[in-house]
C-alpha positions as CSV (number, residue, x, y, z in Angstrom):
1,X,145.0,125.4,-154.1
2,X,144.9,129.5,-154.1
3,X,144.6,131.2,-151.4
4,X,142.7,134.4,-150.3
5,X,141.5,136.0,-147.1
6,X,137.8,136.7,-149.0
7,X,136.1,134.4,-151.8
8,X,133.0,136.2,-153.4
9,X,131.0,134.0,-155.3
10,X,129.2,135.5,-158.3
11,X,130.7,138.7,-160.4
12,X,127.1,140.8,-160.4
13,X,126.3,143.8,-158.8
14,X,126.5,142.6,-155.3
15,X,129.9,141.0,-155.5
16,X,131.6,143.4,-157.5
17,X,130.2,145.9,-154.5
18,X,131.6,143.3,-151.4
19,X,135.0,143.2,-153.4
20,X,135.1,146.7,-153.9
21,X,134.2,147.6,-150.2
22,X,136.7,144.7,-148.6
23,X,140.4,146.2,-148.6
24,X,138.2,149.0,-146.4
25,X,137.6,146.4,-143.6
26,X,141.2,144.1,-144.0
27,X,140.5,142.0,-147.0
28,X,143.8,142.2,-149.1
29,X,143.7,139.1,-150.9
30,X,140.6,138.6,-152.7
31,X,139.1,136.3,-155.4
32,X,135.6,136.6,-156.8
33,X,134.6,133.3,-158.8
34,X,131.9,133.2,-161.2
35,X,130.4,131.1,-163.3
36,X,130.1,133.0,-166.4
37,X,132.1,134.2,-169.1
38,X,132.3,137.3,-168.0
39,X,130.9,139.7,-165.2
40,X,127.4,141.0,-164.8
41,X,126.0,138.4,-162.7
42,X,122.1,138.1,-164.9
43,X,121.9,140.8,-166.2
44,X,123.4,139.8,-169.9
45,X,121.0,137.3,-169.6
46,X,117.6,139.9,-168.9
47,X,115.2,140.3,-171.8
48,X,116.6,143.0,-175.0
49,X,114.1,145.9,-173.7
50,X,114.6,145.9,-169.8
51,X,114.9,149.3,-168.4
52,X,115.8,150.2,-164.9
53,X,112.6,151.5,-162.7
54,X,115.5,153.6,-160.7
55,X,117.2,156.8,-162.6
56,X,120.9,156.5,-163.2
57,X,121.8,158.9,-159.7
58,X,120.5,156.1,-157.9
59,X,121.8,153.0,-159.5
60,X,125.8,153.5,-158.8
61,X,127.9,151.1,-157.4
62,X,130.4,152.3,-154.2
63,X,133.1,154.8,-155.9
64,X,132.0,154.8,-159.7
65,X,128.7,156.8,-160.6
66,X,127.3,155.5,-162.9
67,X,127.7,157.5,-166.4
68,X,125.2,160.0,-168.4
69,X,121.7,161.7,-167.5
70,X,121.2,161.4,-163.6
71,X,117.7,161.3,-164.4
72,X,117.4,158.8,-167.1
73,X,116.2,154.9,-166.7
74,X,118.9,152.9,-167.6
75,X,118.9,150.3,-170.4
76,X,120.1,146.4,-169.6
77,X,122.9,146.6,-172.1
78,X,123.7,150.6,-170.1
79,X,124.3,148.3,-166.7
80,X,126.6,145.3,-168.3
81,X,128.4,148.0,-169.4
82,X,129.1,149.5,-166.7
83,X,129.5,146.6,-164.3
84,X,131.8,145.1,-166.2
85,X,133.6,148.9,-166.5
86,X,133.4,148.6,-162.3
87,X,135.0,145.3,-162.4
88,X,137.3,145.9,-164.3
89,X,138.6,148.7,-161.6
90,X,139.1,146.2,-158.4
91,X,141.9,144.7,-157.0
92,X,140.6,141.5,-156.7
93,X,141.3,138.3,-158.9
94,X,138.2,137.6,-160.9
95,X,138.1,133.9,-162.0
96,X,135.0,133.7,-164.5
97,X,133.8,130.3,-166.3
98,X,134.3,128.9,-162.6
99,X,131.4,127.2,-161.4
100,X,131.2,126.6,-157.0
101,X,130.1,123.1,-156.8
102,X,130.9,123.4,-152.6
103,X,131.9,125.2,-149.8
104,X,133.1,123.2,-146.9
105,X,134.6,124.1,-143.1
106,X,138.4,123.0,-143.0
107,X,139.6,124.1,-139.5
108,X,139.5,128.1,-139.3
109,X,139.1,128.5,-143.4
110,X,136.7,127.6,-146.1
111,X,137.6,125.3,-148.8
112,X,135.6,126.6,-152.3
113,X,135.5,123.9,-154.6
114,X,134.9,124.4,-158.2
115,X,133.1,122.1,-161.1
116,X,135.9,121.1,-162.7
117,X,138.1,120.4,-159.7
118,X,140.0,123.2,-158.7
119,X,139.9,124.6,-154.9
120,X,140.1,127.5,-153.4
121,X,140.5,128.4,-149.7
122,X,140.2,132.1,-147.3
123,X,139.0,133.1,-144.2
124,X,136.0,134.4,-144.9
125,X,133.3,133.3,-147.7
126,X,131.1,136.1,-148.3
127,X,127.6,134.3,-151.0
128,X,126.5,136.8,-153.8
129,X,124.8,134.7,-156.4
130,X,121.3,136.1,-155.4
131,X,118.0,134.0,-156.7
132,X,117.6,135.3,-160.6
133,X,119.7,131.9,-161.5
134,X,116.8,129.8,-160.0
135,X,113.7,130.6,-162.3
136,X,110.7,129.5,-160.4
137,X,108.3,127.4,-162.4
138,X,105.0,127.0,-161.0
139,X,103.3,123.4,-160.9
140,X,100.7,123.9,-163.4
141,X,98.1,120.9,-163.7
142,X,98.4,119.6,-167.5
143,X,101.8,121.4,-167.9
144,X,103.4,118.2,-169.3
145,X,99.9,117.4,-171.8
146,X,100.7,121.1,-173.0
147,X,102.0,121.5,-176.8
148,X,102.3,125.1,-176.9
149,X,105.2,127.2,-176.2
150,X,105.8,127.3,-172.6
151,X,108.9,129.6,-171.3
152,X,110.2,131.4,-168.2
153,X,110.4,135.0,-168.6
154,X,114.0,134.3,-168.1
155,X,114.5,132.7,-171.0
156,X,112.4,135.8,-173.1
157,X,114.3,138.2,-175.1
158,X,112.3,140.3,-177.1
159,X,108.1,139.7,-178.9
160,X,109.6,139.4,-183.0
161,X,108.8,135.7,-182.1
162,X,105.5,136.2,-180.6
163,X,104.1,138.0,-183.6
164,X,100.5,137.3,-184.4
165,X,100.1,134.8,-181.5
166,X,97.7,134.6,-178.9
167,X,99.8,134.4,-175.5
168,X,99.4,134.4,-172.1
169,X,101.7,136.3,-169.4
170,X,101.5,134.8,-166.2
171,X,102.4,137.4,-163.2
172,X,101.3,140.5,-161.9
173,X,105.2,142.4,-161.4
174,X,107.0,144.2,-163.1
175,X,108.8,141.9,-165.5
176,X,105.4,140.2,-166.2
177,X,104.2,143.8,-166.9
178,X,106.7,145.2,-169.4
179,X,106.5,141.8,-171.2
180,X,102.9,142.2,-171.7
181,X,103.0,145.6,-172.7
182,X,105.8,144.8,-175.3
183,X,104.1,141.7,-176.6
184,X,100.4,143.4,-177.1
185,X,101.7,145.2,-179.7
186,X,102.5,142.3,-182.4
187,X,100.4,139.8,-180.4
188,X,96.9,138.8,-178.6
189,X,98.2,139.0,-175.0
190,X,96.4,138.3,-171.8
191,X,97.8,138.6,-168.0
192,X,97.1,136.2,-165.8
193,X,97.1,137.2,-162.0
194,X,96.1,136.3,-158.6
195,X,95.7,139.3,-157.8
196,X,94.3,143.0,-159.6
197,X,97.5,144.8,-160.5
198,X,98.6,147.0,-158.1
199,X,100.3,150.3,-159.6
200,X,102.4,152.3,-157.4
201,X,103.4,156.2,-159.3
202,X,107.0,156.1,-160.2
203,X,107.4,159.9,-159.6
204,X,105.0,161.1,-157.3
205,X,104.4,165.2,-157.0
206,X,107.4,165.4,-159.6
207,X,109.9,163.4,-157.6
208,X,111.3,160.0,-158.8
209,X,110.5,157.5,-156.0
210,X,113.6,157.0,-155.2
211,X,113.9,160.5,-153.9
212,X,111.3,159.6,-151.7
213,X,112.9,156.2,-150.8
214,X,116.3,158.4,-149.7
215,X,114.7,161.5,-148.5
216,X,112.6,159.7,-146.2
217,X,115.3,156.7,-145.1
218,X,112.8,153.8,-146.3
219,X,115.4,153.0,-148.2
220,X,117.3,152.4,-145.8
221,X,115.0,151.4,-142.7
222,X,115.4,147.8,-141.1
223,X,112.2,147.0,-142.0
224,X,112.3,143.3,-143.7
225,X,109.4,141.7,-141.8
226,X,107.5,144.6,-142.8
227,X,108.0,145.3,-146.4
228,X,107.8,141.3,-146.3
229,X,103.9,141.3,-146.2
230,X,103.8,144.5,-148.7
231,X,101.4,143.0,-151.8
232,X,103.4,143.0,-155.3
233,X,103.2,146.9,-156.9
234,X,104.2,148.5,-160.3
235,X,106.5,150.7,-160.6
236,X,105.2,153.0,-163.5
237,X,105.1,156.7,-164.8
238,X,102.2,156.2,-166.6
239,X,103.5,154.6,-169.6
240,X,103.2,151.1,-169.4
241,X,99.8,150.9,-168.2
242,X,99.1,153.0,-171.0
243,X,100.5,150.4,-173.2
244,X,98.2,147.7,-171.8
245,X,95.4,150.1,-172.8
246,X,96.3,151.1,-176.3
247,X,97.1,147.1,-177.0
248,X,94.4,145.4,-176.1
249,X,96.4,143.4,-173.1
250,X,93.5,142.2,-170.5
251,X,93.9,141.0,-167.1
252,X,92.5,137.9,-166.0
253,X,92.3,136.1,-162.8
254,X,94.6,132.5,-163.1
255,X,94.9,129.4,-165.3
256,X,93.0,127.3,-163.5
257,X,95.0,124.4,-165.7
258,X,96.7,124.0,-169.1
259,X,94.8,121.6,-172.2
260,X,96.6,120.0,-174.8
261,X,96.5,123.0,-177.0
262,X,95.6,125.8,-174.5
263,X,94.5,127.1,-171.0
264,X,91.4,126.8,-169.1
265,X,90.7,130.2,-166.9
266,X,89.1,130.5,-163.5
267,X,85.4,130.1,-165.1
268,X,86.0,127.2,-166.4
269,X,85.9,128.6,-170.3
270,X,88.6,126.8,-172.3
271,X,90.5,128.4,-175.1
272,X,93.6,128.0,-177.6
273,X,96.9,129.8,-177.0
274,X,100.1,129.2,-178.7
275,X,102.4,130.2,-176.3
276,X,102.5,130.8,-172.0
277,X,105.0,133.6,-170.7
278,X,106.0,132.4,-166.6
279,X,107.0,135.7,-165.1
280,X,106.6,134.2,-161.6
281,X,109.7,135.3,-160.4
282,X,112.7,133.3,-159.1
283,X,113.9,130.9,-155.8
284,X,116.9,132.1,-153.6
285,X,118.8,128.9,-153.5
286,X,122.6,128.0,-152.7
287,X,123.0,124.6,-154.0
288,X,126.8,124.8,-153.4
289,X,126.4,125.9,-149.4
290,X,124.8,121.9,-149.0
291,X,126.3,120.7,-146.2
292,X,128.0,123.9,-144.8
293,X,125.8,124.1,-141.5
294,X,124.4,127.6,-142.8
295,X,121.0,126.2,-144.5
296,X,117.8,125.3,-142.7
297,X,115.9,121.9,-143.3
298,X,114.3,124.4,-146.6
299,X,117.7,125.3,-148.1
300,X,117.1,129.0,-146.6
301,X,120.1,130.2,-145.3
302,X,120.6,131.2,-141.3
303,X,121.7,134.9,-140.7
304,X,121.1,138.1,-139.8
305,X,121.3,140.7,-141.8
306,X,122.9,138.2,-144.1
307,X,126.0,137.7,-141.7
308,X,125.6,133.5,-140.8
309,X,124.4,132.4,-137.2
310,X,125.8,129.1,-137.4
311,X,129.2,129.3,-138.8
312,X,132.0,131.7,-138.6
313,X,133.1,133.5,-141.6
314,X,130.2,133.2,-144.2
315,X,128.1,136.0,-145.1
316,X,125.8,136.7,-147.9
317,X,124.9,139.8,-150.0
318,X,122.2,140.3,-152.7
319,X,119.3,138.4,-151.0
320,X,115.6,140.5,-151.3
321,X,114.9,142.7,-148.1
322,X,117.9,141.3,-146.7
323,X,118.0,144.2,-144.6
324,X,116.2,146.9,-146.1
325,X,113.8,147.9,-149.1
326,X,117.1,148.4,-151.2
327,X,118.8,145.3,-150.1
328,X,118.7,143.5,-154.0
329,X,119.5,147.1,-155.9
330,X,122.1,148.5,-157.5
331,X,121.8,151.7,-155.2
332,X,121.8,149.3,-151.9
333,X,123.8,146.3,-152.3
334,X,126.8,148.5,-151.2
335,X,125.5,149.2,-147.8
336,X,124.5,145.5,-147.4
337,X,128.3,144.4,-148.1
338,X,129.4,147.2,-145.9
339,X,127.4,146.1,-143.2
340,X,128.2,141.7,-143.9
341,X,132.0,142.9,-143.7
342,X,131.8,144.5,-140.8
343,X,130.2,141.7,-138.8
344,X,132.6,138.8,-140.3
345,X,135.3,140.9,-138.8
346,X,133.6,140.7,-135.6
């Protein structure tokens, strides 16, 4: 068994920020365990054309900026980069391929079990997997009849294999957005939405929002139960909704259901699609905290301001609005791991 006074489960942005941050608050020994090959937590696994909707001065992990043009939008394959540059920097043993299967109470330590049998044990577990490895797939009535393509926007890379298709995009964020607008260019694409899509200016009077954000400390603010009833917004300079325009890409209110060989829409009109894009986001879960005494009756864990309420030494970093707007960003998982340290040490 190894030992360590802090396990961080998962090697993406916020546990390579909660490893850099713990020698500050008495965390010599550290391990970080995660399950894939390398670090960079999801975002390897993001679709070829993501960009960031914050500039590169705001999207820098504690003590490395991140490279280049402070006012460009960062590409996916820009970040993997340079989180697994920032990983590379920190003190702590990083343990990829290792899969937590369960984290269990043994006296005054945690025992951190791995998939293939190994254990682990420290003081203090600190939970950074976030919620992008749980793609949530909505129950859909006729979703099994369905012979069409069917896919999580997880699982999309890029629209070559989309070309001359008619397809549906089911969301109204930003993901379900920039897949549209990418796939209305080589195919006949439709969103579907609950809701109108709400746009919110990416650099209003000349000033990125995140200037704002700062400059104003909403980026900061304890506001979670607040920015919790906030409808779903675009980020966008203009050039995206643009792209909807120019391709053709029409919004629709929601499937109603799926037919062998298509959708039916909210008027009851049936029609032929080859292929249905599930950009409905993603489902915080911690299958490997079962049993631990830290999840409610819904698997939702117990904390505040993701330091535990039932059990000593288990903390969690990454989770939406965990305490603030910036709580699941690059720019803000650093203040959240400050912040989780700090209470585990009491």
């Amino acid at each position: 068994m190894e030992h360590a006074d802090l396990i961080v489960i998962g090697a993406g942005q916020s546990g390579l920020a909660t490893a850099a941050l713990a020698p500050r608050h008495g965390y010599a020994r550290l391990l970080i365990l995660e399950a894939a090959e390398q670090p960079g937590g999801a975002w390897p696994r993001y679709y070829d054309s993501l960009t960031l909707f914050s500039p590169a001065r705001y999207s820098s992990l504690p003590g490395m900026r991140f490279p280049g043009d402070g006012d460009r939008y960062p590409t996916r394959d820009e970040v993997v980069h340079y989180l697994r540059a920032y990983a590379s920097r920190l003190t702590a043993a990083v343990h990829t391929s290792t899969t937590v299967s369960s984290v269990t109470r043994q006296g005054d330590a945690w025992s951190v079990r791995a998939g293939d049998g190994r254990e682990f044990a420290a003081r203090a577990v600190i939970a950074a997997t976030g919620d992008y490895g749980t793609p949530y797939l909505p129950d859909v009535p006729g979703r099994a009849e369905f012979t069409g393509r069917m896919l999580h926007a997880a699982d999309y890379r890029s629209p070559s294999a989309f070309a001359g298709q008619r397809v549906v995009v089911v969301g109204g964020g930003n993901s379900a957005i920039q897949i549209a607008a990418e796939l209305g260019a080589v195919a006949d694409t439709t969103l579907a939405s609950r809701r109108p899509i709400g746009w919110t200016p990416q650099r209003p009077l000349g000033r990125d929002l995140h200037w704002w954000l700062k400059h104003t400390r909403l980026d900061v603010a304890p506001i979670r139960r607040l920015l919790l009833k906030v409808p779903v917004s675009v980020l966008d300079d203009g050039h995206y909704r643009t792209a909807l325009q120019e391709h053709g890409v029409d919004r629709r209110e929601m499937i109603t259901r799926l037919a062998p060989d298509g959708v039916v829409w909210a008027d009851g009109t049936k029609e032929a699609v080859d292929a249905v894009v599930l950009a409905t986001g993603y489902r915080l879960t911690f299958p490997y905290l079962t049993g631990s005494g830290v999840l409610d009756a819904d698997g939702r864990p117990l904390h505040r301001g993701g330091v535990a309420t039932t059990v000593p030494g288990l903390g969690f970093v990454g989770m939406e609005f965990q305490r603030s707007f910036s709580s699941k960003t690059l720019r803000g998982v650093g203040r959240d791991a400050t912040h989780v340290l700090k209470g585990l040490r009491g």
